[in-house]
ZAGU-872752 format. One record per residue: x, y, z of N, C-alpha, C in turn. Coordinates in steps of 0.05 Angstrom, whole numbers, plus 5000, padded with zeros to 4 digits. Layout:
! ZAGU-872752
XYZXYZXYZ/...
This chain:
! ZAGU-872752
449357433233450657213247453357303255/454457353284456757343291458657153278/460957323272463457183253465556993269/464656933301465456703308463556533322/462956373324461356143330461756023364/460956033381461355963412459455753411/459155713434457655423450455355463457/455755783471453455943490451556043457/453556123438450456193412449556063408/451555803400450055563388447655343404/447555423425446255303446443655523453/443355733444441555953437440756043410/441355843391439555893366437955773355/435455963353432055943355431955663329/430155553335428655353316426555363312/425655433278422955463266420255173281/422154983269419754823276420654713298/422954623324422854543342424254663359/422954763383423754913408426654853417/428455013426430554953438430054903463/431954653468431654653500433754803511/433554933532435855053550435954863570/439154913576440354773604439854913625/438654703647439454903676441855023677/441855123700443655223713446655073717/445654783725448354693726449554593698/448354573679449154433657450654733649/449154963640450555163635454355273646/453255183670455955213690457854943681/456654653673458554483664459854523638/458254693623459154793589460654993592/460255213617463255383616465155333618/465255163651468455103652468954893637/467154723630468454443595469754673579/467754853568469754993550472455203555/472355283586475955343595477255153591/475954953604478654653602479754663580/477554593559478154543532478554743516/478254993515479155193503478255143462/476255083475474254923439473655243430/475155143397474755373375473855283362/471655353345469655493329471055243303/470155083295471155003264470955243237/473155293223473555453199473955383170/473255483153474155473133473955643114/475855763090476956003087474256113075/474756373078472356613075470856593053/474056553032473856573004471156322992/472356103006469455792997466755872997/466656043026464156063043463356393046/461756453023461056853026459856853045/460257203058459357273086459157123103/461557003099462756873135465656873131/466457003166468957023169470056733174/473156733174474456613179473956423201/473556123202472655993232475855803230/475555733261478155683261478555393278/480455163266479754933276480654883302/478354703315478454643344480654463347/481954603372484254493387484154163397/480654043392481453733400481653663383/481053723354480853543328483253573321/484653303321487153213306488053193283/485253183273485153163238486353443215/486753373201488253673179485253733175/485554093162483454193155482654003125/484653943122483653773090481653623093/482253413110479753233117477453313124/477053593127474353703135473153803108/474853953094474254083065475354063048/475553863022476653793004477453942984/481354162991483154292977481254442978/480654562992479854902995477154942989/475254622967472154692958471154822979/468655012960467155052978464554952984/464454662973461954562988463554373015/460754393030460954213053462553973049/462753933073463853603077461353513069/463553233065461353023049460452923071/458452753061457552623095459552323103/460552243070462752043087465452113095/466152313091468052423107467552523139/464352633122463852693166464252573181/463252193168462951973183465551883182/467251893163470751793174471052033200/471252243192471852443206471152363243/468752363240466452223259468052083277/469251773261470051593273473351673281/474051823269477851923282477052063303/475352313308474852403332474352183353/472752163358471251913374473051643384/474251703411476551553417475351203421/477151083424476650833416475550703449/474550503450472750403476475550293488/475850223511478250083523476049933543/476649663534475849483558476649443585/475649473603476049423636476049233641/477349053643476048733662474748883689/472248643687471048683720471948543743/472248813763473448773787471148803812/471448693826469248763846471348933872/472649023870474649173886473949493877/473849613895473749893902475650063879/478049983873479250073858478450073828/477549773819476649673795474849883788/473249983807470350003799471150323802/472450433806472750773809475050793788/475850623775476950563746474750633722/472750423728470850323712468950593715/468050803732467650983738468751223722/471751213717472451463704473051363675/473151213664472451193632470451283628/467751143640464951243634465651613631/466851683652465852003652468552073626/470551953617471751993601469751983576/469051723572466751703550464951933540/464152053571461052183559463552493556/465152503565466852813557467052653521/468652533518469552503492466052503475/464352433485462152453466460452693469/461652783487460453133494461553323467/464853203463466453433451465053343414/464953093419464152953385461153163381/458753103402456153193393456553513390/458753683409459253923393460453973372/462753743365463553843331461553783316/459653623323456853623303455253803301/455853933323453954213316455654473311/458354433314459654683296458454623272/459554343254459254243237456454353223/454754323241452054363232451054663214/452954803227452555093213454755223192/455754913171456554943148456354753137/454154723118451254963116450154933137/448255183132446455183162444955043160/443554793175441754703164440354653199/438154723202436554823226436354533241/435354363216435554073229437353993244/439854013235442353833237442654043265/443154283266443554443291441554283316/439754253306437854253331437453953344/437953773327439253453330441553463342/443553643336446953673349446153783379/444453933376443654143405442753973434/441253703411439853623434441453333442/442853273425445553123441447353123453/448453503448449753623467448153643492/445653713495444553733515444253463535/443853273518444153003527446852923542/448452933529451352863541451653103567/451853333557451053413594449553393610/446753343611445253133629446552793634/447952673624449352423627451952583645/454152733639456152853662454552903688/452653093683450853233705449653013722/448752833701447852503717450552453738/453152353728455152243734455452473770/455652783762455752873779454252763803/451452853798448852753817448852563840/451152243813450952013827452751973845/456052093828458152193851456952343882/455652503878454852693902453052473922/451752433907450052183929450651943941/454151823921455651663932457051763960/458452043950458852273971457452254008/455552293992453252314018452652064038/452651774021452151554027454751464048/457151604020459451394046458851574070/459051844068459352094088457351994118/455251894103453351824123454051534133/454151414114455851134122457951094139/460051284136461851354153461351494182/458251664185457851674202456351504215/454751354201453551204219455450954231/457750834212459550774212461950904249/461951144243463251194269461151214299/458251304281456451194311456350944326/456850744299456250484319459350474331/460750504321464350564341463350674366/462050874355461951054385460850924414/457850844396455950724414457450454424/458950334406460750064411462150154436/463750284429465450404448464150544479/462350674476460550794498459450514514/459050344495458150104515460249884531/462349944520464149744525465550024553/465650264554466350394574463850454591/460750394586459150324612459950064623/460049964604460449664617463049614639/465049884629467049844648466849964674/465250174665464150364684462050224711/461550004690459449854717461549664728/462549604723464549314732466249544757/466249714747468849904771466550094784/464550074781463250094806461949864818/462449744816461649384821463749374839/466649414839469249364854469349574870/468649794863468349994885467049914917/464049874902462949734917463949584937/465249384923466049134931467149204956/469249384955471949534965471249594988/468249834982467050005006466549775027/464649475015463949285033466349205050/468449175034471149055050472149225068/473249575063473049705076471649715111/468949795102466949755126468249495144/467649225124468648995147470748995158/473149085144475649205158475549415185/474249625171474349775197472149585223/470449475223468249315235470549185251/472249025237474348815244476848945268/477049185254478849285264477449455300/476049455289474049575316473649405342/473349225333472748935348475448865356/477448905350480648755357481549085373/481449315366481049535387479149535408/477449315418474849335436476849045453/476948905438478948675443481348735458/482948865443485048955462485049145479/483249335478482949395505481349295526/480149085521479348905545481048835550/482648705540485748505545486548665564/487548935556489649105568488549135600/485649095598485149215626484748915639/484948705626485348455640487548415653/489948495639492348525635493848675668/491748875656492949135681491749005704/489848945709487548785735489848515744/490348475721491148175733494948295746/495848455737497948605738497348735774/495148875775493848935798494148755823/493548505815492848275833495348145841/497548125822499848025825501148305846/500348505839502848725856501648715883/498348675883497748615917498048415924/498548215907498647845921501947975930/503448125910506848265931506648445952/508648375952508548645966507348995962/506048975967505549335958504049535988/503449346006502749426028504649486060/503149586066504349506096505049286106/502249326122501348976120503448736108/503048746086504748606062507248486082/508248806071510948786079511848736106/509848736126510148666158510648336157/508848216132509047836128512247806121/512847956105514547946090516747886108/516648116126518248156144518347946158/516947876171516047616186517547326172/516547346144517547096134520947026130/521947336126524247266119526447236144/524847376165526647276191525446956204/523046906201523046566206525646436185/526246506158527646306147529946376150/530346566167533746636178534546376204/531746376213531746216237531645956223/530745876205530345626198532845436188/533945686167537445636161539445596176/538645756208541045686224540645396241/538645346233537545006253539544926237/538944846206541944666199545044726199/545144996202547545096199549044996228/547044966242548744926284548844596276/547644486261546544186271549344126243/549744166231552544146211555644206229/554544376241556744496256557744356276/555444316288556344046317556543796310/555243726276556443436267559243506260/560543686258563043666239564743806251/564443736290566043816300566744046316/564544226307565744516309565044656343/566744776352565944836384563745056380/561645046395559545246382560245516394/560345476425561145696444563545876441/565345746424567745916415567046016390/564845906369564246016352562346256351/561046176376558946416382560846686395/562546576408564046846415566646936393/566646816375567946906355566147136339/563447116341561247236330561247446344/560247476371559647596389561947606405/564047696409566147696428565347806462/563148006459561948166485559148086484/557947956480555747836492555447696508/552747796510552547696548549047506550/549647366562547047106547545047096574/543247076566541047066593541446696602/541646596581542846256579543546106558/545145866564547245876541545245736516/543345656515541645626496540645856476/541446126494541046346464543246386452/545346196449547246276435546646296409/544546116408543346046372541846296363/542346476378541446726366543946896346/546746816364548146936351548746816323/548146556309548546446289545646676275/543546666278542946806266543347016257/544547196279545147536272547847516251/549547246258550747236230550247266206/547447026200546747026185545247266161/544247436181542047616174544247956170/546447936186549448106184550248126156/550847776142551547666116549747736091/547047696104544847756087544948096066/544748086100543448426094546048656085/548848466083551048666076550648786052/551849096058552049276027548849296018/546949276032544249336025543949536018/542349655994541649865988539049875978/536449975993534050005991533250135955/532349965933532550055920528849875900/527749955885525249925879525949685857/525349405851525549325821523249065836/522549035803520248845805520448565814/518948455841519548245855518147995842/514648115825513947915812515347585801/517047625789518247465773519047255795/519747345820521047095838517746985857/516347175863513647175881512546945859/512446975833510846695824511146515822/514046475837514446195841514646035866/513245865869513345695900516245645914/516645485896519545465898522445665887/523645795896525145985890527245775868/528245455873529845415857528945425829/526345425821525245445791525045685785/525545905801526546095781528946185777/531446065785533545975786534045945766/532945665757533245525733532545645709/529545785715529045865692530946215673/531446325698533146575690535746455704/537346325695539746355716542046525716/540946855698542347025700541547245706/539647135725537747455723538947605755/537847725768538847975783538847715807/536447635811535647415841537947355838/538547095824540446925818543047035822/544247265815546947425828546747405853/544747545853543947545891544747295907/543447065901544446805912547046825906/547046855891549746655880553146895902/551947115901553247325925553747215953/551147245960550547085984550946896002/550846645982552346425983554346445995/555946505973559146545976560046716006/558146906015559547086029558046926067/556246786057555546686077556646476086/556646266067558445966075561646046068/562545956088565545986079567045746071/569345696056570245506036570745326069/572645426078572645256105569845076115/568445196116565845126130564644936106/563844946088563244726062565244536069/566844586068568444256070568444166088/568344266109568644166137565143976139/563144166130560644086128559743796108/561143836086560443546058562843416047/565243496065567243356050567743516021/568043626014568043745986567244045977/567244195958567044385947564644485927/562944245924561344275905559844455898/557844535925556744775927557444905915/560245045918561145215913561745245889/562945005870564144935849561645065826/559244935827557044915820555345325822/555445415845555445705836557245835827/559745765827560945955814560945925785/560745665777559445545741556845645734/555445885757553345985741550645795751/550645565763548545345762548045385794/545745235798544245235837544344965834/545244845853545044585868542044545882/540444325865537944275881538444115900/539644095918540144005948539144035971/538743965989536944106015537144256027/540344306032542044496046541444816023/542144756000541344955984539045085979/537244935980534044985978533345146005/534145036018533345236043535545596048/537545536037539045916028536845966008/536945745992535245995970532246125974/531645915993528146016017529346256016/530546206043531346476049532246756034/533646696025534946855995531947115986/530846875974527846985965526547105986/526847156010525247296028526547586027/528647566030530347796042531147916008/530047785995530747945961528148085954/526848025961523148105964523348315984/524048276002524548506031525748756021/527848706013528748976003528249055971/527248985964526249095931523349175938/522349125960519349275964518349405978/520749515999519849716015519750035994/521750055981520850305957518150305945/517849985933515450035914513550145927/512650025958511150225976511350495982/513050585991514150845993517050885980/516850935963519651155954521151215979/520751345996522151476021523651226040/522651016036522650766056526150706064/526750726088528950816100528750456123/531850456132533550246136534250316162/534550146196534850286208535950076223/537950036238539649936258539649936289/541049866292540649816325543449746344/544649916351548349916360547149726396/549549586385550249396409550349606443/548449566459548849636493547449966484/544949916461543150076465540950076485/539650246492537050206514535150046496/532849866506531749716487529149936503/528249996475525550126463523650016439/521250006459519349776450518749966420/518550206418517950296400518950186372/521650166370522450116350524549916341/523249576368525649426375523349206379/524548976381522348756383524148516391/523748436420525748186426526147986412/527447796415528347506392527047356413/526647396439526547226465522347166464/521746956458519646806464518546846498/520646756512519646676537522046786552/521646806588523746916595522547166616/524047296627523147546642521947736633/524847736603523548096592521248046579/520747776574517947716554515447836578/515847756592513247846614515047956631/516648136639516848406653516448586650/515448766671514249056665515649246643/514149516636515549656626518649766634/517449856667521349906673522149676674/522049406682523949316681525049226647/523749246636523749306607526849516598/526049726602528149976609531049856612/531049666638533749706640535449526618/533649426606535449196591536649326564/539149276560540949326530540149146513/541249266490540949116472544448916467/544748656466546948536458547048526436/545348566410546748516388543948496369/543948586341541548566329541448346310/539148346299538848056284537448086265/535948246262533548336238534048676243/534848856224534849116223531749176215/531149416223527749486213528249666196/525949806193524349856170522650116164/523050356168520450596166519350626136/517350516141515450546114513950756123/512651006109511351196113511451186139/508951296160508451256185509150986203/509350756189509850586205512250546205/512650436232515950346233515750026231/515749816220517749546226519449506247/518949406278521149396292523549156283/525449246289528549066279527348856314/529048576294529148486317532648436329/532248416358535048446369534848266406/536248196402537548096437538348206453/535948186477536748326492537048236526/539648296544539548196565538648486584/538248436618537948626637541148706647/541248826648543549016655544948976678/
């Protein structure tokens, strides 16, 4: 018999009448490192008590003096009621747990148990040191199989730990699957709602652009309504020949029309006509004295047409109105309206207004910026509007459109001259006698628009 005693012999010695059980593998492996932890020595007692056996030496858990094991050095065994005091000092005392149903309670309640079965692991091996002083085969093989026991109870504890292990492990995963799947569903679900709005978006989109297509189809119909009707207004103006031949036409009738009141004011208020006409005309020479009322015109159309400069701007704005004083009113600062208001002034003279209405008003009244709707006024501003139309649209026709005169005791040429005289000789006299006649004085200047000329009109006597 080896002269110190281990765990691994004692757990390997044969029994006559009952088989030893051996530990698996893991129990083996829980009895080594138990015994590193514990560093368990062999129980002793001196050599001298006990022949042929060495020295055994007391284990590091037993608290107890060697006395209590072997009474003053005898060498018989412990008694058995000392084993059993003995017994009971090893063998730590139970400590009650109150029950908790809390996680903590119970992993409390958990490690006493494994405290317990260690403390009854270390007791069933001092029963089997014990056992082999004396040897008694029984008592070993009873100690053997409670040691064996108590490590199947740890080895249990292990088992159950590991499968708690496993449970939360799996618990925790199945635990983070339903998260997952929780979560996976709550981001399809978002996933469908934002393609649901996508959707939505694309439909609004489309109708937008649809919308927008239709208001681009829209406005360019407009535009070409726009431009057509823009079209219709520049031919209802002037933009022609033709046109401008009416034009022409109209604005010398209302030269003639202005001077009916201007003679018939004149001879109410006094005025000698014949000295007025030769104030006009100092060298004219009259086929009879009834064309003197020509020279009131050539005044008139002299006044008109002063400082003219053939220049292009849009006549629309005055052409749409019947009446020239409503657009007067409505722009009364626009370009027309200078124009009158120029005109006026340079045509009637302050003398002549008062002599004509007793007063100033006319006058008072354009120079404050405002038109007098009066009769006398209405009929300048006829006129006005002809001869403001006349020259703002011979450009728009031609760019090139040129201004052309006619010097007093010129040869009269049908080409590019057109009598004032209705009736009379030169109206029905031949071509030469045509020839010899001068011109006394002009009254309407003309006009070269591209190829055509506008003849000016002018007075003319035979020579």
């Amino acid at each position: 018999m080896s002269s110190r005693l281990d765990l691994s012999s004692a757990m390997e010695c044969p029994n006559a009448n009952k088989p030893i059980i051996k530990p698996n593998s893991n129990i083996s492996e829980i009895v080594s490192k138990f015994t590193k932890v514990c560093k368990l020595k062999s129980i002793g007692v001196f050599s001298s008590e006990i022949p042929n056996l060495p020295h055994l030496h007391k284990p590091i858990f037993n608290d107890a003096p060697l006395s209590e094991i072997s009474s003053n050095g005898s060498s018989d065994g412990p008694s058995e009621e000392k084993t059993k005091s003995h017994v009971g000092k090893v063998h730590p005392h139970p400590i009650e747990v109150p029950a908790k149903e809390d996680d903590n309670a119970r992993v409390s309640v958990e490690f006493m148990k494994i405290f317990d079965a260690v403390s009854a692991l270390k007791l069933a091996y001092l029963q089997l040191q014990q056992a082999h002083i004396p040897y008694d085969p029984h008592k070993i093989v009873a100690a053997d199989d409670k040691v064996v026991a108590e490590l199947e109870k740890l080895c249990k504890f292990k088992r159950d730990y590991k499968q708690r292990q496993y449970r939360k492990a799996r618990f925790n995963l199945s635990q983070r699957s339903r998260l997952l799947r929780a979560e996976m569903k709550a981001k399809e679900a978002l996933l469908g709602k934002l393609k649901s709005q996508n959707s939505a978006k694309d439909s609004e989109i489309l109708r937008l652009r649809q919308e927008l297509q239709d208001l681009e189809m829209g406005n360019k119909a407009m535009a070409e309504k726009i431009k057509r009707i823009d079209l219709e207004k520049r031919k209802a103006s002037v933009l022609t020949v033709a046109n401008f031949q009416d034009v022409f036409k109209a604005a010398s009738k209302c030269i003639h029309d202005f001077a009916k009141p201007l003679i018939s004011l004149m001879k109410a208020s006094g005025w000698d006509l014949d000295l007025a006409a030769k104030w006009i005309e100092n060298e004219a020479v009259y086929a009879k004295r009834s064309d003197k009322k020509y020279t009131f015109e050539a005044y008139i159309a002299r006044r008109m047409f002063h400082g003219i400069r053939l220049t292009s701007y849009n006549v629309g704005d005055v052409m749409r109105f019947k009446d020239p004083i409503d657009a007067l009113m409505e722009n009364p600062d626009s370009e027309f309206a200078k124009f009158c208001r120029t005109k006026y002034l340079l045509v009637i003279h302050p003398t002549m207004e008062e002599r004509f209405f007793g007063n100033l008003d006319h006058r008072t009244f354009i120079l404050g910026g405002k038109h007098p709707r009066t009769e006398f006024y209405q009929l300048f501003a006829k006129m006005a509007k002809w001869i403001w139309v006349l020259q703002g649209s011979a450009r728009q026709i031609d760019p090139d459109a040129t201004l052309f005169s006619v010097n007093r005791g010129s040869k009269f040429c049908s080409l590019y001259m057109e009598s004032v005289e209705e009736e009379g000789n030169i109206a029905v006299g031949s071509d030469g006698e045509r020839s010899n006649c001068k011109v006394q004085f002009m009254i309407m200047p003309g006009f070269g628009i591209g190829q055509t000329l506008v003849k000016s009109r002018v007075y003319v006597t035979s020579s």
